[in-house]
NULOVEX-671981 format. One record per residue (C-alpha): y, z, x; residue number from 1; residue in one letter; chain. Coordinates in steps of 0.2 Angstrom, whole numbers. Layout:
BEGIN
[[Y Z X] NUM 'A' 'A'] ...
***
This chain:
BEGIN
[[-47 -196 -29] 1 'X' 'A'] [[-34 -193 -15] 2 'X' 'A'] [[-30 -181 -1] 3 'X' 'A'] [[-16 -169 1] 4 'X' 'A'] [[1 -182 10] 5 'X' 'A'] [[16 -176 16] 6 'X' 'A'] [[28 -162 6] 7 'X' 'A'] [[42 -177 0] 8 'X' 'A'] [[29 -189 -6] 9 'X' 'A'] [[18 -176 -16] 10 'X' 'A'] [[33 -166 -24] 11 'X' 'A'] [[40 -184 -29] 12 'X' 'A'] [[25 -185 -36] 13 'X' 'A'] [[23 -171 -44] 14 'X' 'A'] [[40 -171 -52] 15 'X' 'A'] [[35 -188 -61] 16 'X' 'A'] [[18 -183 -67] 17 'X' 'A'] [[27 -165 -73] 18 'X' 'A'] [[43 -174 -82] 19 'X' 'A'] [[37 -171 -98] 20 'X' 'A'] [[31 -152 -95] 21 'X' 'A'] [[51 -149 -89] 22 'X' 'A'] [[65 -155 -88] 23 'X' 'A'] [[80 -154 -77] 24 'X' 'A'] [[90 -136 -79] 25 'X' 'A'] [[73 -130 -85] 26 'X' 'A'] [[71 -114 -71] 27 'X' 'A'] [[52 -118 -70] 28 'X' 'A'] [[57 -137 -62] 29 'X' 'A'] [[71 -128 -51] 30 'X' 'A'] [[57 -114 -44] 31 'X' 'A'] [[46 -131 -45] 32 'X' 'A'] [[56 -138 -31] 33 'X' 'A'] [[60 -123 -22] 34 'X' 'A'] [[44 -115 -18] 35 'X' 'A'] [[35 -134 -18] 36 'X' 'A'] [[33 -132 0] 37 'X' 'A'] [[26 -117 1] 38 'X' 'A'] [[12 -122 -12] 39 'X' 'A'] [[9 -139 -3] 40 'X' 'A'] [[6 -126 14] 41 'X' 'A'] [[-7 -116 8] 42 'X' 'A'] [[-15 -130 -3] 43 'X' 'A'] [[-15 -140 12] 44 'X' 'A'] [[-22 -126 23] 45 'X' 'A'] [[-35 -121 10] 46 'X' 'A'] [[-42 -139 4] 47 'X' 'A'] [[-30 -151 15] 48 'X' 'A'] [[-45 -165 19] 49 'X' 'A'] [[-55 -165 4] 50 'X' 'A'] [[-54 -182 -3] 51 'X' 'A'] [[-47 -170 -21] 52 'X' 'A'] [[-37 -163 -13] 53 'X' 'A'] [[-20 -169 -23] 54 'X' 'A'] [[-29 -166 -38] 55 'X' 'A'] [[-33 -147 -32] 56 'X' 'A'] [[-15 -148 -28] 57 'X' 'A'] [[-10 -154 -46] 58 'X' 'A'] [[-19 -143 -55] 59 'X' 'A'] [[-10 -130 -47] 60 'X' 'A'] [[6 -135 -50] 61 'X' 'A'] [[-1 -136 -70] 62 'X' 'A'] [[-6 -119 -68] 63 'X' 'A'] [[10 -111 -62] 64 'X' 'A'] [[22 -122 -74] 65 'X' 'A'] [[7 -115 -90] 66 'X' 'A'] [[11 -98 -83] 67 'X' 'A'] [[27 -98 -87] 68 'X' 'A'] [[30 -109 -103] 69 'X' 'A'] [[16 -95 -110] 70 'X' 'A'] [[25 -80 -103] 71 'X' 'A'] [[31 -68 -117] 72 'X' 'A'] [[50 -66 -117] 73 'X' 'A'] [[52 -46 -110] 74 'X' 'A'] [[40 -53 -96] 75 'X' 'A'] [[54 -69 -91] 76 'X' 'A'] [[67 -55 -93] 77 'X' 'A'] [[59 -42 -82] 78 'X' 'A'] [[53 -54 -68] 79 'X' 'A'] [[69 -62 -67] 80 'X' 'A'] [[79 -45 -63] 81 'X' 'A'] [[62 -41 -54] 82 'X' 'A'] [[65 -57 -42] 83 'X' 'A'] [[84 -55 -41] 84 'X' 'A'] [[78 -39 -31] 85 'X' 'A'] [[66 -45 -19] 86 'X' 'A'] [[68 -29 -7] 87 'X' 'A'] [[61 -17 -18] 88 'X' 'A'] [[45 -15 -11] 89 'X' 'A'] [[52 -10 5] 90 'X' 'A'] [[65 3 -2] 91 'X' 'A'] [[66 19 2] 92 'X' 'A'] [[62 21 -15] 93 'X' 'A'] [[45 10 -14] 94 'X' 'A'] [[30 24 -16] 95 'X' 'A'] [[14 20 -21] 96 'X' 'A'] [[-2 30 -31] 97 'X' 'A'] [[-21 22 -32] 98 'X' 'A'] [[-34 30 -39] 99 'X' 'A'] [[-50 24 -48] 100 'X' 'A'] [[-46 23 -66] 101 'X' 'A'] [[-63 32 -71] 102 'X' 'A'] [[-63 43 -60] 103 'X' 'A'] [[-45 48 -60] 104 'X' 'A'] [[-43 48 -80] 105 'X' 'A'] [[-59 43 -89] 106 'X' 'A'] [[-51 24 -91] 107 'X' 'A'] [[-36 14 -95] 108 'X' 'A'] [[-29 21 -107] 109 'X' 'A'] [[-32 39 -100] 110 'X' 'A'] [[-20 32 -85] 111 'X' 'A'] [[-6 29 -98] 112 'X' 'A'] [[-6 50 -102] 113 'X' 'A'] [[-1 52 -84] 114 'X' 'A'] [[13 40 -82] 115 'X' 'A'] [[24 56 -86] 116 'X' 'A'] [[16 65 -69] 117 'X' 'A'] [[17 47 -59] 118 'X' 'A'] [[38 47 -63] 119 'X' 'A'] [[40 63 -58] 120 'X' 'A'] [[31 60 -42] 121 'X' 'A'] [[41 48 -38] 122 'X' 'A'] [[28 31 -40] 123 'X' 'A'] [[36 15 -42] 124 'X' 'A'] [[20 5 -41] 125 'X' 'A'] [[1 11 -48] 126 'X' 'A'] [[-13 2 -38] 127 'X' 'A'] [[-29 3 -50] 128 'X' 'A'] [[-44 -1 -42] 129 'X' 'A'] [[-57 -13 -47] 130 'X' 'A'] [[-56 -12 -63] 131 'X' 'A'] [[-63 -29 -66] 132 'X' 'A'] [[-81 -29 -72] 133 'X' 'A'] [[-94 -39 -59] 134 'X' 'A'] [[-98 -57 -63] 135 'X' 'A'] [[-115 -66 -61] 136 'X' 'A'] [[-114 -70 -42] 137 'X' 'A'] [[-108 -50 -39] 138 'X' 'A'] [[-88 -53 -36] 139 'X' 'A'] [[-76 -44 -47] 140 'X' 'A'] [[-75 -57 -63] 141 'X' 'A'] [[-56 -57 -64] 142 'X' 'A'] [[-57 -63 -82] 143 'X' 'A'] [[-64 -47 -90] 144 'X' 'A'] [[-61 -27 -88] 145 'X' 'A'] [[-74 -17 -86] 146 'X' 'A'] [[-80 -12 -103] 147 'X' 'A'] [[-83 5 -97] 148 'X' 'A'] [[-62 6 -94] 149 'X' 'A'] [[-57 -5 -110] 150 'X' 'A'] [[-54 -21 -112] 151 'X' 'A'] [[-40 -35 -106] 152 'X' 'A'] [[-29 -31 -121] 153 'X' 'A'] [[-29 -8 -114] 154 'X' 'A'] [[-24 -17 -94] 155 'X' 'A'] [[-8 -25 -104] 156 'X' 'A'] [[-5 -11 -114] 157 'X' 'A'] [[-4 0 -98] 158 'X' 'A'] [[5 -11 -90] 159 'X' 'A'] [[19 -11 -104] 160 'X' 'A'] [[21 9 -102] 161 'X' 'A'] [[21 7 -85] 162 'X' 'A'] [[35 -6 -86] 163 'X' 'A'] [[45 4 -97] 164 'X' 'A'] [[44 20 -86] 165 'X' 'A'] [[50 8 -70] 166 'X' 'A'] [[32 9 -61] 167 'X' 'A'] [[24 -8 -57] 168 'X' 'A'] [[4 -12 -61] 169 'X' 'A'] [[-4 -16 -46] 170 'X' 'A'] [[-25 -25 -44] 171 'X' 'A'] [[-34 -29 -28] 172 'X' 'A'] [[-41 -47 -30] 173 'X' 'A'] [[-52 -58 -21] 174 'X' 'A'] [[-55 -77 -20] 175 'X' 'A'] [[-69 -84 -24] 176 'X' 'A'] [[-75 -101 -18] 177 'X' 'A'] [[-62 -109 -29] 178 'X' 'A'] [[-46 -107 -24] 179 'X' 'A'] [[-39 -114 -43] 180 'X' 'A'] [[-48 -106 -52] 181 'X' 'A'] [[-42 -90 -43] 182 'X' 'A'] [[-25 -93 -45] 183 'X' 'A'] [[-27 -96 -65] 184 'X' 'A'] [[-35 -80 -67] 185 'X' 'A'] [[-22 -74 -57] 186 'X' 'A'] [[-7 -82 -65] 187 'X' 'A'] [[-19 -77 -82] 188 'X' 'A'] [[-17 -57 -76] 189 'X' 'A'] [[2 -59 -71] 190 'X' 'A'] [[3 -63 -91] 191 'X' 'A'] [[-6 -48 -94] 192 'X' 'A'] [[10 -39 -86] 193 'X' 'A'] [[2 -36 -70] 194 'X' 'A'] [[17 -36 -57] 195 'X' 'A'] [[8 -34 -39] 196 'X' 'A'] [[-9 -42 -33] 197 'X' 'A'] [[-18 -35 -18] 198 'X' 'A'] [[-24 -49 -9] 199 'X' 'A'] [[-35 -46 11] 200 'X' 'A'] [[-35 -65 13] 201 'X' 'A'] [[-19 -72 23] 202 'X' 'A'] [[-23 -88 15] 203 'X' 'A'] [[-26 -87 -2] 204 'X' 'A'] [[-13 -74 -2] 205 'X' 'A'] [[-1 -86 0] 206 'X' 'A'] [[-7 -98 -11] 207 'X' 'A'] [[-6 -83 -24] 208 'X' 'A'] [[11 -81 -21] 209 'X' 'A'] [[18 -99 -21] 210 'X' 'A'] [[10 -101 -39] 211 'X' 'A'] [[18 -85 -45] 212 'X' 'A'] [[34 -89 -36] 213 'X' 'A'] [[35 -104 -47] 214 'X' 'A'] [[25 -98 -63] 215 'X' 'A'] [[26 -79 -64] 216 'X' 'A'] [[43 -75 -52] 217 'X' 'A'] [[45 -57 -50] 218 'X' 'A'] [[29 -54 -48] 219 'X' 'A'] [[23 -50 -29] 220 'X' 'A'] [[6 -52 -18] 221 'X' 'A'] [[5 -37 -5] 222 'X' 'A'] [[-7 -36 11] 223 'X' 'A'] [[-20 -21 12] 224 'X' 'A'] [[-16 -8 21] 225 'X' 'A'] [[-21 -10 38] 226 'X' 'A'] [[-35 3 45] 227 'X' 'A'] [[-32 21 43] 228 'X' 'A'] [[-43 23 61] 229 'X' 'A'] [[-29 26 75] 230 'X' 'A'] [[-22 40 64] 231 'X' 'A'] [[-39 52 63] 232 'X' 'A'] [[-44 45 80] 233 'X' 'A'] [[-27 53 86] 234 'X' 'A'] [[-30 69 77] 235 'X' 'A'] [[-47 70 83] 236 'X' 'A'] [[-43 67 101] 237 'X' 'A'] [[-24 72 103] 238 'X' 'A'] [[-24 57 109] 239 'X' 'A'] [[-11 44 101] 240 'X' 'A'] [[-11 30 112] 241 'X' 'A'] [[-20 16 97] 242 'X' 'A'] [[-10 25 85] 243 'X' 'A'] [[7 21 93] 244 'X' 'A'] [[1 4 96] 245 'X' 'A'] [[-4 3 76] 246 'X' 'A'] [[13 10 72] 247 'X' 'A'] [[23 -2 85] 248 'X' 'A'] [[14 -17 75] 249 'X' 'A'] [[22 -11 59] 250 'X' 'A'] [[35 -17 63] 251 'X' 'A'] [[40 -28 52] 252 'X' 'A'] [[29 -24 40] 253 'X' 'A'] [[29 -26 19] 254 'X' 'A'] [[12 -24 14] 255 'X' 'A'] [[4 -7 12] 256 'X' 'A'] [[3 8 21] 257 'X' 'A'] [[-8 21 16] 258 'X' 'A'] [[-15 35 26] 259 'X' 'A'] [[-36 35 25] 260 'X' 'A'] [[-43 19 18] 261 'X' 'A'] [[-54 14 0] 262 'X' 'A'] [[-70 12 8] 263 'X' 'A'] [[-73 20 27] 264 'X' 'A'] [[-63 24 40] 265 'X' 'A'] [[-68 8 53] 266 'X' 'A'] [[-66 12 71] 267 'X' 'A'] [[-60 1 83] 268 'X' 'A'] [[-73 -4 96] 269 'X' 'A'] [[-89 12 99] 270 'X' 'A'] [[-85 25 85] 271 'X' 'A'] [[-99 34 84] 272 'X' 'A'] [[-92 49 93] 273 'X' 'A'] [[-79 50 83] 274 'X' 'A'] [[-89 50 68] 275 'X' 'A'] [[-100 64 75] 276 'X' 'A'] [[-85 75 77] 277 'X' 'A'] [[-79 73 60] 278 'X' 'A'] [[-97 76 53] 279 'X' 'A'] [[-101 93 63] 280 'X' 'A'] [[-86 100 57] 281 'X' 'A'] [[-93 93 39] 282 'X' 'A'] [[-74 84 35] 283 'X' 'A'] [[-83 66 35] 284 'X' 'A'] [[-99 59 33] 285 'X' 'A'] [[-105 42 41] 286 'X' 'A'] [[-101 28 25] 287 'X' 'A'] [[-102 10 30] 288 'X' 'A'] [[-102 7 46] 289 'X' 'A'] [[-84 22 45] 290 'X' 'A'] [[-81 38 41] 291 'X' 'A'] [[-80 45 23] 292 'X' 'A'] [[-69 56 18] 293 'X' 'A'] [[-54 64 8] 294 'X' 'A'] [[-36 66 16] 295 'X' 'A'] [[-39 87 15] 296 'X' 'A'] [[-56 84 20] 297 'X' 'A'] [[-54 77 36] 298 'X' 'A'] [[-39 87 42] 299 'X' 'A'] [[-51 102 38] 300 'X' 'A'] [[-45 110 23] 301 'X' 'A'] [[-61 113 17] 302 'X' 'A'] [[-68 124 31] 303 'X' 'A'] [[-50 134 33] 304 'X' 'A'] [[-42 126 48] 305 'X' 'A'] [[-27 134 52] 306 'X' 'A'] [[-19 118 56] 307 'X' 'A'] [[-26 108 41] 308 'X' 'A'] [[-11 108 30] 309 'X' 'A'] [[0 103 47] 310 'X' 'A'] [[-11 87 49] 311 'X' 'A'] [[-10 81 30] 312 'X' 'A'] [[10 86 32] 313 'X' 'A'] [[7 75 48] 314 'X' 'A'] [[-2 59 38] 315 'X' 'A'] [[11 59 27] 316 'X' 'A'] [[24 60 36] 317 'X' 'A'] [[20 44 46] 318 'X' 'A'] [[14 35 30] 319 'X' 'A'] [[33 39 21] 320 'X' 'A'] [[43 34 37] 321 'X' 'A'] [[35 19 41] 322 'X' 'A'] [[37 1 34] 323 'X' 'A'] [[28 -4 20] 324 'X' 'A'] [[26 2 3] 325 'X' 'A'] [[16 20 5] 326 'X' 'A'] [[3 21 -6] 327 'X' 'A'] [[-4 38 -9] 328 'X' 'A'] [[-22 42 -13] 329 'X' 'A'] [[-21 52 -33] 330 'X' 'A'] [[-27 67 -29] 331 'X' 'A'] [[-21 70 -10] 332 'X' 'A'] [[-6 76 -14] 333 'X' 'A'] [[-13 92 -19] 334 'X' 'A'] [[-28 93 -8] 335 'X' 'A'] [[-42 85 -17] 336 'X' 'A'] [[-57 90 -6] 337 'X' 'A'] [[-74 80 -3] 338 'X' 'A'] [[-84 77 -19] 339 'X' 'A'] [[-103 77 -17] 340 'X' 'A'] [[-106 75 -36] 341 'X' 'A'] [[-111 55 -32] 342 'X' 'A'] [[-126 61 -26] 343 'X' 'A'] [[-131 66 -44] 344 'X' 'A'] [[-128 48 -50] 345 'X' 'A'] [[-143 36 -49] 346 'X' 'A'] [[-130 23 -47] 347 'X' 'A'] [[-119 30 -33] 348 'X' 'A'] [[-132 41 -24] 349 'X' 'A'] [[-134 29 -8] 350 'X' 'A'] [[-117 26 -6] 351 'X' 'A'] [[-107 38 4] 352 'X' 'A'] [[-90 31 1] 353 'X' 'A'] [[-91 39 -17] 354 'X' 'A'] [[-87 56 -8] 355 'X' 'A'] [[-66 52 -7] 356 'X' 'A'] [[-67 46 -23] 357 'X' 'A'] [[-70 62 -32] 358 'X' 'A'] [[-66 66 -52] 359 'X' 'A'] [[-47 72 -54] 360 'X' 'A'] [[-46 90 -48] 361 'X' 'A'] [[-39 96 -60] 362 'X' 'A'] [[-37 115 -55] 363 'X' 'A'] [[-30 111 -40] 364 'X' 'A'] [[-17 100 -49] 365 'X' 'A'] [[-16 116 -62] 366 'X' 'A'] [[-11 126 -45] 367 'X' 'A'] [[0 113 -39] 368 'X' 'A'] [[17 124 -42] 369 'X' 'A'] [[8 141 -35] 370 'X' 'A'] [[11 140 -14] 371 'X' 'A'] [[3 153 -16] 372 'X' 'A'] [[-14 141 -13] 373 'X' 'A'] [[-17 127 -3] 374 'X' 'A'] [[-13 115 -15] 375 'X' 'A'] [[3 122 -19] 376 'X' 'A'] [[9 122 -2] 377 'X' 'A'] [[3 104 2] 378 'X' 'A'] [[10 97 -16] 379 'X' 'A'] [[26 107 -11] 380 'X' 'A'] [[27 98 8] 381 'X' 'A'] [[22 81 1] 382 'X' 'A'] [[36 79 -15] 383 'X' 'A'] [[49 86 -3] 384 'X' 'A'] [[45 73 9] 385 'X' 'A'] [[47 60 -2] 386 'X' 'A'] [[62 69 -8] 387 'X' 'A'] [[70 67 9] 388 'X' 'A'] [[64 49 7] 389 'X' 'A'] [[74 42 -6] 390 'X' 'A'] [[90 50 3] 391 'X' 'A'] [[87 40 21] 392 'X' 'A'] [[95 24 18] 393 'X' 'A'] [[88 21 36] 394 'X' 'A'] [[68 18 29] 395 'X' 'A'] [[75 3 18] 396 'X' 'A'] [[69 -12 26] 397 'X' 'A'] [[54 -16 37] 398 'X' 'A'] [[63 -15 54] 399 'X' 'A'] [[57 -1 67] 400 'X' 'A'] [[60 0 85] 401 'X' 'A'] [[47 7 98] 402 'X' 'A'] [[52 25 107] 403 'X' 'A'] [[43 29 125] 404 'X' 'A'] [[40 50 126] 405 'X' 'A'] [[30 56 141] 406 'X' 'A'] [[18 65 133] 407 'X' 'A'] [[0 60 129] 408 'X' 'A'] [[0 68 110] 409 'X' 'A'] [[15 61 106] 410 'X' 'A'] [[18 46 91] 411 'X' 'A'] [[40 42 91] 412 'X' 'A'] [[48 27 85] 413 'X' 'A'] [[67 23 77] 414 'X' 'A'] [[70 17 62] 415 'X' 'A'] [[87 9 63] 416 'X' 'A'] [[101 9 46] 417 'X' 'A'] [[120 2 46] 418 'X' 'A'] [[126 19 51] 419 'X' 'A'] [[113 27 62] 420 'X' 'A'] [[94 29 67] 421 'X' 'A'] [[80 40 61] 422 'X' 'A'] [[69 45 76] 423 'X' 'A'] [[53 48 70] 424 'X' 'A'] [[43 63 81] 425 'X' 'A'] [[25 67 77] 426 'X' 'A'] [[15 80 90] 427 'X' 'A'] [[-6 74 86] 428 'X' 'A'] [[-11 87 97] 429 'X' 'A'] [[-19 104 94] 430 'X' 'A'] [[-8 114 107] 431 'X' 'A'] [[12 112 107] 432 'X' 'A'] [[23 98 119] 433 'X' 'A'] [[38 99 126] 434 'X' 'A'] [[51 84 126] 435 'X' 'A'] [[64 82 143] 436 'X' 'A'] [[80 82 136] 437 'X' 'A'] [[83 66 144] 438 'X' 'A'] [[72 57 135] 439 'X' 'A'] [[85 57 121] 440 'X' 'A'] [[97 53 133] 441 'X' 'A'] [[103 36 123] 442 'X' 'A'] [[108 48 110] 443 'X' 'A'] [[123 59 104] 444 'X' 'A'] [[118 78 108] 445 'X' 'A'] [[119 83 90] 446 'X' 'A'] [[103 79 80] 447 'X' 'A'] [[101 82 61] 448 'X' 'A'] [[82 86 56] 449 'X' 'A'] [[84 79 40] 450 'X' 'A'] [[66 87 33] 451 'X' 'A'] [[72 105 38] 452 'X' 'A'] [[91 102 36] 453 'X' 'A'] [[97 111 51] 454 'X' 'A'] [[105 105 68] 455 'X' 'A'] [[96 100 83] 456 'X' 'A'] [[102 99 100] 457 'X' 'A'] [[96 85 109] 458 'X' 'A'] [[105 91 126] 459 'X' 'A'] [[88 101 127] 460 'X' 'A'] [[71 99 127] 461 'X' 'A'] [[63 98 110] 462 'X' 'A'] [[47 109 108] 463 'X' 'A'] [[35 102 94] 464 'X' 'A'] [[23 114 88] 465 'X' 'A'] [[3 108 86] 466 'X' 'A'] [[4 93 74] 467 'X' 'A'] [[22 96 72] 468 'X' 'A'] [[34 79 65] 469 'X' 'A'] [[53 79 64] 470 'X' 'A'] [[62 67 56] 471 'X' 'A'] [[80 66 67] 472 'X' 'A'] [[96 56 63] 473 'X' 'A'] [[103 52 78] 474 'X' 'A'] [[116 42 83] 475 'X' 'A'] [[115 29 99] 476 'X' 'A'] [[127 31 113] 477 'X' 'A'] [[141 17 115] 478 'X' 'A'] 
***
């Protein structure tokens, strides 16, 4: 046995042990040699000092060079063009659904009858959550499917039509205490057709995404959305000093961005005030150390708000214009209320969290084209945002550029394109604010709002009515 050594000694060696497995032209040795480093960094941060290290190292490199030699042919050829692209997650075009395939559509193969609904939405990439049945220590056993959702053989079948219908399957994973054994369940689900992997851990994150790199190219490791707890803390309060401190650290961004989170909504630092609000008004209830709750929900659509359908516009507004792929919860985009039917459930009774992750409603869905009802005017706010989406060249990209207003309620920052600026407005605040024109001072006069598509005069003060967002294009003054 023998420790991890230095990049050029162990790629040297790993090129002699490997000869016979490839060849030189063969695109598994090239990717070999490009994304070598990258493997030998997250090996070495993961097991760098045990005395197996190389070895852990080499079987790695067995398992990304197996990956490919087993991957079918329409996989090779839809990676390849998949990694000849490698901005498409941060498109204007990137939009995201997860939903819990039970709940949702009864199981796997109930998900394939919606792939119809998820193009016309707009979804490029279909997060399915947990669907791996538990293994003996409690962790997800990425080996099997829940038998209750079908079987490995239903995941690769979705993942076909999903392929087919330009929409990318998507799993959250963890690591368990082997990091190899990981990444060959990993690299094993990859030839299953899964094309995005949702990994928390920074480390075996990128460990994930050297092997794939090498083994599986095309096929991409995103980081979870980070904590949905500034946005309803600012919508509590009207206070949205964390949440432009959240947004100014998306800058840069490429994992996801998603407006209320799977389990709870964690707060930063003493919550429990904020989670008394939410649950007096009975939008939330108290789940995990959070809040629990649907999108609807906690804007207050469920007890008649007037300004609930302006707050859910709000969330989705920020999640669309930020960078990051958004991913929006199935069933938010036409209002899905709170869902209290866990508590009929022996199994899901004591766990709170069950509430946002109700059955499909499908009578809201039903009245999704009638704005007439409430989920018609949301579904009819949402699509049109991400409408307006896929014509702002400006969201491309991960870049985003802080914006100072002088008011406390309000969230603003630019997102810059070749030929102008998006300035992104949002008001959190329950009564109306008033922007000095000079604020806008680095800008040409003539605004467009591109959501409402009329002309805006920046040479005067902007008024934004309670939980009110503009999307502008503006152009900077030389």
């Amino acid at each position: 046995m023998s420790t991890i050594g230095t990049v050029e000694d162990d790629l040297a060696r790993v090129l002699a042990q490997t000869e016979s497995a490839t060849r030189p032209g063969d695109p598994a040795r090239a990717r070999l040699e490009v994304h070598f480093s990258d493997l030998h960094r997250a090996a070495s941060r993961l097991f760098g000092g045990a005395a197996d290290g190389a070895e852990r190292l080499d079987a790695l490199v067995e398992i990304a060079l197996e990956a490919w030699h087993t991957r079918t042919l329409d996989l090779k050829v839809h990676g390849d063009q998949r990694a000849a692209d490698p901005q498409r997650l941060s498109s204007r075009y990137a939009l995201g659904a997860a939903c819990y395939a039970d709940r949702y559509a009864g199981n796997l193969a109930g998900l394939r009858d919606e792939i119809p609904y998820l193009r016309h939405l707009g979804v490029s990439l279909l997060h399915v959550l947990s669907p791996f049945a538990p293994g003996t220590d409690g962790r997800p056993d990425l080996t099997r499917i829940d038998p209750g959702l079908g079987s490995m053989d239903r995941l690769s079948a979705l993942a076909a039509d999903l392929r087919l219908a330009g929409i990318s399957l998507a799993v959250d994973v963890t690591c368990g205490d082997d990091p190899v054994t990981f990444a060959r369940d990993v690299s094993h689900l990859a030839g299953c057709g899964v094309e995005v992997f949702v990994i928390s851990d920074t480390d075996a994150a990128a460990l994930a995404s050297a092997v794939l790199a090498i083994g599986a190219p095309g096929v991409q490791v995103l980081a979870p959305s980070q904590s949905s707890a500034p946005l309803w803390e600012a919508l509590a309060t009207g206070d949205a000093a964390a949440l432009r401190r959240a947004v100014s650290w998306r800058s840069g961004a490429t994992g996801i961005t998603s407006i209320r989170d799977a389990d709870a909504v964690h707060w930063a630092g003493d919550g429990d005030a904020l989670t008394a609000f939410y649950e007096r008004s009975g939008r939330g209830v108290a789940a995990d150390g959070g809040l629990a709750g649907t999108t609807a929900s906690l804007a207050g659509l469920g007890d008649d708000d007037p300004h609930a359908e302006a707050r859910v516009a709000l969330a989705h507004a920020l999640a669309l214009s930020l960078p990051g792929v958004p991913m929006l919860w199935l069933g938010d985009e036409v209002g899905q209320l709170n869902d209290d039917s866990h508590r009929d459930d022996p199994e899901r009774r004591d766990d709170p969290r069950w509430l946002h992750r109700g059955q499909k409603p499908r009578d809201l869905y039903a009245a999704r084209h009638d704005t007439g009802s409430a989920a018609g005017r949301v579904f009819q706010t949402i699509t049109k945002l991400i409408a307006v989406r896929h014509t702002t060249p400006e969201f491309d990209g991960s870049c985003l550029v802080d914006f100072e207003v002088p008011a406390e309620s309000i969230v603003a920052f630019q997102r810059p394109g070749d030929d102008g600026v998006v300035l992104v407005i949002a008001n959190v605040g329950s009564a109306a604010a008033s922007i000095p024109a000079v604020t806008f001072s680095g800008f040409d006069a003539d605004a467009e709002d591109l959501v409402d598509g009329i002309r805006i005069d920046l040479a005067e003060d902007l008024e934004l009515a309670p939980y009110e967002v503009r999307w502008l294009r503006v152009v900077p003054r030389s």
